[in-house]
C-alpha positions as CSV (number, residue, x, y, z in Angstrom):
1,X,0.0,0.0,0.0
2,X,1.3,3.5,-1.0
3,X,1.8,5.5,2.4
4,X,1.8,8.7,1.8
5,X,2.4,10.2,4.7
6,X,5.6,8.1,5.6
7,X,6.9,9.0,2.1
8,X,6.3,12.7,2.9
9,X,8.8,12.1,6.1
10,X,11.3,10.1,4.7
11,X,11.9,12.7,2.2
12,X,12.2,15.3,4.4
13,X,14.9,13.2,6.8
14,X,16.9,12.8,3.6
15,X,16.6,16.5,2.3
16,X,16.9,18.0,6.3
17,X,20.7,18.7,5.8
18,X,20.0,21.1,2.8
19,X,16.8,22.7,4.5
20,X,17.8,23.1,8.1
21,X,19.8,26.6,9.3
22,X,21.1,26.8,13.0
23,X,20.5,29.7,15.1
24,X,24.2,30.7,15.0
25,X,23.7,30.7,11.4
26,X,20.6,32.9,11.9
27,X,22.0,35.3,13.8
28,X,25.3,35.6,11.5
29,X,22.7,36.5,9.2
30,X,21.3,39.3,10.8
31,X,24.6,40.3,11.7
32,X,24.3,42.3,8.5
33,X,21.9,44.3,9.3
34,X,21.5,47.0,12.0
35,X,18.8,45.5,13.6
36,X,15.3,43.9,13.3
37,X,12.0,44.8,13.1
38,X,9.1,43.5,13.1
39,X,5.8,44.5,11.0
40,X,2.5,43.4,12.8
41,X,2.0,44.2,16.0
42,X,-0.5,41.0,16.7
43,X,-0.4,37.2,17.5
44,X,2.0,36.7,14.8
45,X,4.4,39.4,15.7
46,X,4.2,38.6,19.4
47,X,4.9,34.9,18.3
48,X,7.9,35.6,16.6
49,X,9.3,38.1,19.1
50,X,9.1,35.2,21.8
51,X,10.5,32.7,19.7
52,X,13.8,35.7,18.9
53,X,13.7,36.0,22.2
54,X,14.0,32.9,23.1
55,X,17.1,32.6,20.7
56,X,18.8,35.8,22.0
57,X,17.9,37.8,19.6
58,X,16.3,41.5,20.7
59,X,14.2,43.0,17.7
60,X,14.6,47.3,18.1
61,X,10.3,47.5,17.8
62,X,7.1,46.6,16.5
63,X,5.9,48.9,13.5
64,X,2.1,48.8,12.5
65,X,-0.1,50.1,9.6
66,X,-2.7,51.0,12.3
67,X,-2.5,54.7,13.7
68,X,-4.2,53.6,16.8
69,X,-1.3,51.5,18.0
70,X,1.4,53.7,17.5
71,X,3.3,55.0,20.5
72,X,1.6,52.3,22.6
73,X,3.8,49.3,23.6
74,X,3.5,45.1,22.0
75,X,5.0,43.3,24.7
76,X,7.6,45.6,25.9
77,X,8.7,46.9,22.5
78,X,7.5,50.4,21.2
79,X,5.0,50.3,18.4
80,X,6.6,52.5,15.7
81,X,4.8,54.3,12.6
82,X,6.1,52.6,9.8
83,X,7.2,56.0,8.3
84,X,9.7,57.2,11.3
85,X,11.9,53.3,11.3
86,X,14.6,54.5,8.8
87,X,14.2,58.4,10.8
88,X,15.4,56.6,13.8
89,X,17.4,53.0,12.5
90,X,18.5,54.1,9.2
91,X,17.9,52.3,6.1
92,X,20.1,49.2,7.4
93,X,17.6,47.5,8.9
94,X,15.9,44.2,8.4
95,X,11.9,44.6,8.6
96,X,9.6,41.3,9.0
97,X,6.5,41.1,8.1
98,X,4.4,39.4,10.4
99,X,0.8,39.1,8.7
100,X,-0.5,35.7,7.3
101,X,-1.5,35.9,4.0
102,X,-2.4,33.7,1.1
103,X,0.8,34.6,-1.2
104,X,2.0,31.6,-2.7
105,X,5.3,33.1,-3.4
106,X,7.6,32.1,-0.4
107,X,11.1,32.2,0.0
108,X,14.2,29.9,1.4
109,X,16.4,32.7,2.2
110,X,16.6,36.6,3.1
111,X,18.4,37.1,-0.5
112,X,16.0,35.0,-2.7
113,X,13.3,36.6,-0.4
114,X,14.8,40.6,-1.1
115,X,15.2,39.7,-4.8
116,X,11.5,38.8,-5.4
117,X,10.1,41.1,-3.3
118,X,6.8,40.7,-1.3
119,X,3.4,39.0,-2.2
120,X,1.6,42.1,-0.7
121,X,1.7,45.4,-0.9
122,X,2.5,45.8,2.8
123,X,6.2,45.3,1.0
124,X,5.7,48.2,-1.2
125,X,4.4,50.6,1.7
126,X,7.6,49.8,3.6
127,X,9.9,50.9,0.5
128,X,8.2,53.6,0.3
129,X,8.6,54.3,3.8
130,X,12.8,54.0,3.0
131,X,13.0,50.5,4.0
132,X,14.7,48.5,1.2
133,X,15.6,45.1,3.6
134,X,11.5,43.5,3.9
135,X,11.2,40.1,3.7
136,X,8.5,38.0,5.5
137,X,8.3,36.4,8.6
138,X,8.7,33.2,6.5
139,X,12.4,33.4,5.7
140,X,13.3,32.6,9.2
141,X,11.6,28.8,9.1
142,X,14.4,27.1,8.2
143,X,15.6,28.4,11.5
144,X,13.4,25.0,13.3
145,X,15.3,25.3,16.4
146,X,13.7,29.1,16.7
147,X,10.2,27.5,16.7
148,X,10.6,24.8,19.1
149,X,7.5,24.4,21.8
150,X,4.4,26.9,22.2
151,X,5.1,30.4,20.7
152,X,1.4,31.1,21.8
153,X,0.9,32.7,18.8
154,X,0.0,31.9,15.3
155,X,2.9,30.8,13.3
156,X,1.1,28.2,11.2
157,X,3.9,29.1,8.5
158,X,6.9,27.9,10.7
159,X,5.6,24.8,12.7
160,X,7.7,22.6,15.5
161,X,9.3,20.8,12.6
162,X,10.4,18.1,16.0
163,X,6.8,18.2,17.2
164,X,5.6,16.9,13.3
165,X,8.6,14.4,13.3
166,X,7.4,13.0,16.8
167,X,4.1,12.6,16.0
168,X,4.2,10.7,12.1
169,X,1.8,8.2,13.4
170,X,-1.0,10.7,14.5
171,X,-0.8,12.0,11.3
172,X,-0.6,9.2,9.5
173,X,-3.7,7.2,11.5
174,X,-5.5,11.4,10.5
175,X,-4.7,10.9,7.0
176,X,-6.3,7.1,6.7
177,X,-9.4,8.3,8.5
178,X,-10.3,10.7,6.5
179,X,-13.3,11.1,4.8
180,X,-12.4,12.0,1.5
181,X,-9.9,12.2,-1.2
182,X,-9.8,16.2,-1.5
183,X,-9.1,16.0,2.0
184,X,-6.4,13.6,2.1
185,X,-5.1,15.6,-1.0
186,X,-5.2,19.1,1.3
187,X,-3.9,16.8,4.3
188,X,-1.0,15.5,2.8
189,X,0.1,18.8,0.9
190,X,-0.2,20.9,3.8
191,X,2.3,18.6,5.6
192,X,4.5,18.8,2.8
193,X,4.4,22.6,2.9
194,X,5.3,22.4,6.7
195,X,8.1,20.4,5.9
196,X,9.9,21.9,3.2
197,X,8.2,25.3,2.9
198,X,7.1,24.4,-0.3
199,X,5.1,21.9,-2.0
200,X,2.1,20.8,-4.4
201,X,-0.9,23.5,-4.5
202,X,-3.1,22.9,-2.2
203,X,-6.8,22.9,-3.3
204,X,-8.2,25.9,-1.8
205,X,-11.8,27.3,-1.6
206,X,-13.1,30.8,-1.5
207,X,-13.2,33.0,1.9
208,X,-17.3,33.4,1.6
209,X,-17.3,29.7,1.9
210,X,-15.9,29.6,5.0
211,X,-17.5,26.9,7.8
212,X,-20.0,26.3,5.0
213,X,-18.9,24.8,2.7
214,X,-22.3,23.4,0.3
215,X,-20.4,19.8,0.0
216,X,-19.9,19.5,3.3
217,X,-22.4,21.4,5.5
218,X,-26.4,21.2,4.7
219,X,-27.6,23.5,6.9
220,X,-31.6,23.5,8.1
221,X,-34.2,26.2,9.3
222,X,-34.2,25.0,12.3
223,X,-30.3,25.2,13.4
224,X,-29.2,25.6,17.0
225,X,-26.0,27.4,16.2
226,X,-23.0,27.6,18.6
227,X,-20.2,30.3,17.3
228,X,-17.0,30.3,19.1
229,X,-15.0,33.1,18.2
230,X,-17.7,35.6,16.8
231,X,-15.7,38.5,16.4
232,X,-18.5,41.1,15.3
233,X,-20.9,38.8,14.0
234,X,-19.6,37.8,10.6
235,X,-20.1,33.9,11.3
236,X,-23.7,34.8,11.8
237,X,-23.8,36.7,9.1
238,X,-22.8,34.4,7.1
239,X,-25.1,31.5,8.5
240,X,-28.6,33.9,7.7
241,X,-27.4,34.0,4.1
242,X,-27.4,30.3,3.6
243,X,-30.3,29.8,5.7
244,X,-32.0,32.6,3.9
245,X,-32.5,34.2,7.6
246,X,-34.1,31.4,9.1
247,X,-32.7,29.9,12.6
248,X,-33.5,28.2,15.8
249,X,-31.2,30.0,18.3
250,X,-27.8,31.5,18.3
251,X,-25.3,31.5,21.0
252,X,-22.5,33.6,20.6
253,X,-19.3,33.7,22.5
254,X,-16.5,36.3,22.2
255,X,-14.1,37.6,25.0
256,X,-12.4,40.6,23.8
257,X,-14.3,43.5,25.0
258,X,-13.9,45.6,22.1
259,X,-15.5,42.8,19.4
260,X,-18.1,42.4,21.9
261,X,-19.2,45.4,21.9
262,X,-19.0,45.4,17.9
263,X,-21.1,42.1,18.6
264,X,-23.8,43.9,20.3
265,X,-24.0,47.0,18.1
266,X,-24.6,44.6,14.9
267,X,-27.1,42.8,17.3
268,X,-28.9,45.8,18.1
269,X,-29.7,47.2,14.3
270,X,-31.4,43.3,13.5
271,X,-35.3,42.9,14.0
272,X,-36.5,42.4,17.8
273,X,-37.5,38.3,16.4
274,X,-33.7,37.7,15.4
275,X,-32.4,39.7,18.4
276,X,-34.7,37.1,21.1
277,X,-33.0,34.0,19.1
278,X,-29.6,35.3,20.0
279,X,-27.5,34.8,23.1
280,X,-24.5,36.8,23.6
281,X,-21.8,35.5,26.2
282,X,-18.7,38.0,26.7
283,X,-16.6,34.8,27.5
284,X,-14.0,32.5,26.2
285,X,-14.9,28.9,25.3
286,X,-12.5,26.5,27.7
287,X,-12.5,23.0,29.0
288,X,-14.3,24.2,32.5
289,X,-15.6,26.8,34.4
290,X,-12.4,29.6,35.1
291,X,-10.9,32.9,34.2
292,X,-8.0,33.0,31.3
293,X,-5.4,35.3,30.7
294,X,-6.5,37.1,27.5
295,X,-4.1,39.1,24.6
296,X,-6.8,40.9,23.9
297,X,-5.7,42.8,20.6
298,X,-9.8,44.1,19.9
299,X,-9.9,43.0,16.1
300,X,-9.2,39.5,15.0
301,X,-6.6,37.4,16.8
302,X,-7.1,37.8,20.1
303,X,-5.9,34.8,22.6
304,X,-5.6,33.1,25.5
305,X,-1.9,33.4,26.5
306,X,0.3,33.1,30.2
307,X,1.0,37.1,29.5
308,X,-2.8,37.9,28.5
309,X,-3.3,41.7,30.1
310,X,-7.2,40.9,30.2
311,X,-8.6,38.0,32.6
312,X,-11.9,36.9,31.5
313,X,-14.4,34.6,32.0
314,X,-14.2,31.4,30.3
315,X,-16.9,28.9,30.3
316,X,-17.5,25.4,28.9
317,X,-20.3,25.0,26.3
318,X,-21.9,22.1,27.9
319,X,-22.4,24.6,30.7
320,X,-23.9,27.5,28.8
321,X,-26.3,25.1,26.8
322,X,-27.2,22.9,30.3
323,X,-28.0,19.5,28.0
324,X,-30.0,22.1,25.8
325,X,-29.5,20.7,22.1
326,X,-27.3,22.3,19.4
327,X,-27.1,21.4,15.5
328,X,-23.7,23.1,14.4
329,X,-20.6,24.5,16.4
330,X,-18.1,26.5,14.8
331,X,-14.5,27.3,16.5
332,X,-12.0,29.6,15.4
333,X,-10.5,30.5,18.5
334,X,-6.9,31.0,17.6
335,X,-5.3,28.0,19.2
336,X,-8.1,27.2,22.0
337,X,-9.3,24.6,20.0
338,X,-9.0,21.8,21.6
339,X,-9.6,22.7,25.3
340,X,-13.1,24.3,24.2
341,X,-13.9,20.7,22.7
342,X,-13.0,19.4,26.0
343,X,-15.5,21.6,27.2
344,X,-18.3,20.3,24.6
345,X,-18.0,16.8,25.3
346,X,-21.5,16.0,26.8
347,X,-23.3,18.2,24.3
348,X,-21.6,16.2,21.3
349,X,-22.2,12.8,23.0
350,X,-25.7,14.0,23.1
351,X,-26.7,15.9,20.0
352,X,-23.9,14.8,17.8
353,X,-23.8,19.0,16.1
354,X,-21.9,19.4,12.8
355,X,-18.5,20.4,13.8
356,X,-16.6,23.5,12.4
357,X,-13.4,23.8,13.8
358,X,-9.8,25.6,12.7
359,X,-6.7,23.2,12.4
360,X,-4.1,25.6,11.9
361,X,-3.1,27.8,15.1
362,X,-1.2,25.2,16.9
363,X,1.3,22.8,15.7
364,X,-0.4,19.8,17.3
365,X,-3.6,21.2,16.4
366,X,-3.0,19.7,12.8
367,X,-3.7,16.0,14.5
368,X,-5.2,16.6,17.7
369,X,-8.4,18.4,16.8
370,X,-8.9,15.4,14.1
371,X,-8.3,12.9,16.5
372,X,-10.5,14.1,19.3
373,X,-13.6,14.4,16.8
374,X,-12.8,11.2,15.3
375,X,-12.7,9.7,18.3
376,X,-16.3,11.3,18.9
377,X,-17.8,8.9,16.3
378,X,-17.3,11.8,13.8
379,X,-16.4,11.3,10.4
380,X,-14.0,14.1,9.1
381,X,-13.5,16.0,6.3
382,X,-11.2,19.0,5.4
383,X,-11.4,21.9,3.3
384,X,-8.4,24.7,3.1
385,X,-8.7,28.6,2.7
386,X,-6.1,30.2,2.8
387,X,-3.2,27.4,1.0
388,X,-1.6,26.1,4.1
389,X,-2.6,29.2,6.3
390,X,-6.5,28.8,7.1
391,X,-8.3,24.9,7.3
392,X,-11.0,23.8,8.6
393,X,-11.9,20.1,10.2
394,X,-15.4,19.5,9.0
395,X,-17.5,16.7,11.5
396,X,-20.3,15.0,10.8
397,X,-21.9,11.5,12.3
């Protein structure tokens, strides 16, 4: 029998000594430049300055497109308008771009990266800014010893290569169980692409069909929705138009302050019927009943993390639904995946819902959330968004 999987990792141990750079080669480097920076003062910024920091190495600041965080400090470091780097660096300095994106154009090393240039045009704002060193965050992931353990953040780009290497069983007993070809094909590329940084396309479908895809998910007039991680309300949104505004209930949970509020304004301007089929819970989705430490960054990305500045309620959903039914749960929680499905584990022995949930934030995320929904009696599909950057586990019984 062809195996796949074990081909994919027998490859990569033959090809590791061309692929893999060690820190001290890193930082020799950077060595030629007089200092970094990095662009994007959120989860993926933060995650890469812990994973530098972890390695020694001391980026000079954050810099950020948005005017509302300039002046105001990411994690110690000073968020800097993008304008004023070179005013205060010079032009020697190495800017990283720390945004996920869908570019398909990713580079091996800081020279091939600074010869092609950017996917985005975040690259060209920089230039003109006087910054001519801009590569993305990318170029460092041949670096695997900088990405060892839990950045916390999302990296989905530069996994624990050692964590994927440990775990070629789980992956391989994920890739037999699933449902479909398209998802073994999306599966097995996406690996690949974690591996090498390159690989195969990787069958991708568009952003509106996000959580529903109409393969995958038939959704009824009568659905009891659960959305983890509703931001402002575009999940539900979303779920009206391919109900054509016709729904049981709605629970939604979301614990940065800022979105809730955003929540409750979009709330307020629907008609008083939708409004009493909605329930809005300013609280994070968790395993059990606590508070969590919350890097509340009042957009999207917002997550549970040891050096969270917010504590906020979390809850389990079992709890808020007290053996109530529910049809469909979606969770895009940036890397609280799993520890809400913990938390949902009597309300999906009971109702069996259609689950939604994002594979991508955590390195073990990419077998774990499978396996636990698997082992739920669930068979499982997957559908990608975003190339390697944005998938979805799809359950159904």
């Amino acid at each position: 029998m062809n195996d796949m999987i074990g081909n994919i990792f027998t490859r990569f141990e033959q090809e590791r000594p061309r692929l893999e750079q060690t820190v001290e080669e890193l930082k020799e480097a950077l060595r030629r430049y007089d200092g970094v920076v990095l662009y994007g003062a959120g989860s993926s910024g933060i995650a890469l300055l812990l994973a530098l920091r972890r390695a020694g190495i001391q980026p000079l600041c954050f810099a950020d497109g948005a005017p509302e965080k300039w002046g105001t400090a990411c994690m110690g470091l000073e968020v800097v308008p993008p304008r004023e780097l070179t005013q205060r660096y010079g032009g020697n300095i190495l800017v990283l771009v720390c945004i996920n994106t869908d570019g398909q154009t990713y580079c091996r090393s800081f020279d091939e990266a600074l010869r092609q240039g950017g996917h985005s045009g975040v690259h060209q704002r920089l230039r003109d800014c006087g910054c001519r060193h801009v590569v993305d965050y990318i170029a460092l992931r041949r670096c695997f010893q900088l990405f060892r353990g839990d950045n916390t953040g999302n990296l989905p780009s530069c996994p624990d290569i050692e964590c994927l290497l440990a775990h070629q069983e789980n992956i391989r007993q994920v890739y037999d169980q699933l449902a479909d070809s398209l998802s073994k094909e999306i599966y097995a590329n996406i690996l690949t692409f974690r591996l090498f940084g390159e690989g195969p396309e990787i069958p991708t479908l568009p952003q509106e069909e996000k959580y529903f895809p109409s393969e995958l998910v038939q959704l009824s007039p009568n659905e009891v929705f659960v959305d983890c991680g509703a931001f402002d309300g575009q999940t539900f949104r979303d779920l009206l138009a391919q109900t054509g505004g016709c729904i049981e209930s709605y629970y939604a949970l979301e614990p940065d302050a800022a979105n809730f509020k955003r929540l409750e304004q979009f709330a307020a301007q629907l008609p008083p019927e939708m409004r009493e089929r909605m329930t809005l819970l300013p609280c994070a989705a968790w395993s059990e009943e606590t508070t969590v430490p919350l890097y509340a960054l009042h957009g999207p990305g917002s997550f549970a993390a040891p050096y969270g500045t917010a504590n906020v309620r979390a809850a389990t959903i079992d709890s808020i639904l007290n053996g109530r039914r529910a049809t469909a749960i979606k969770m895009n929680i940036e890397g609280s995946e799993l520890e809400a499905l913990k938390g949902a584990r009597s309300t999906i022995r009971q109702w069996h819902p259609k689950l939604m949930v994002a594979g991508y934030h955590k390195t073990w995320d990419f077998w774990e959330v499978p396996e636990l929904m698997m082992r739920a009696g669930y068979t499982v599909c997957l559908r990608s968004y975003m190339h390697h950057l944005s998938f979805v586990f799809y359950g159904m019984v």
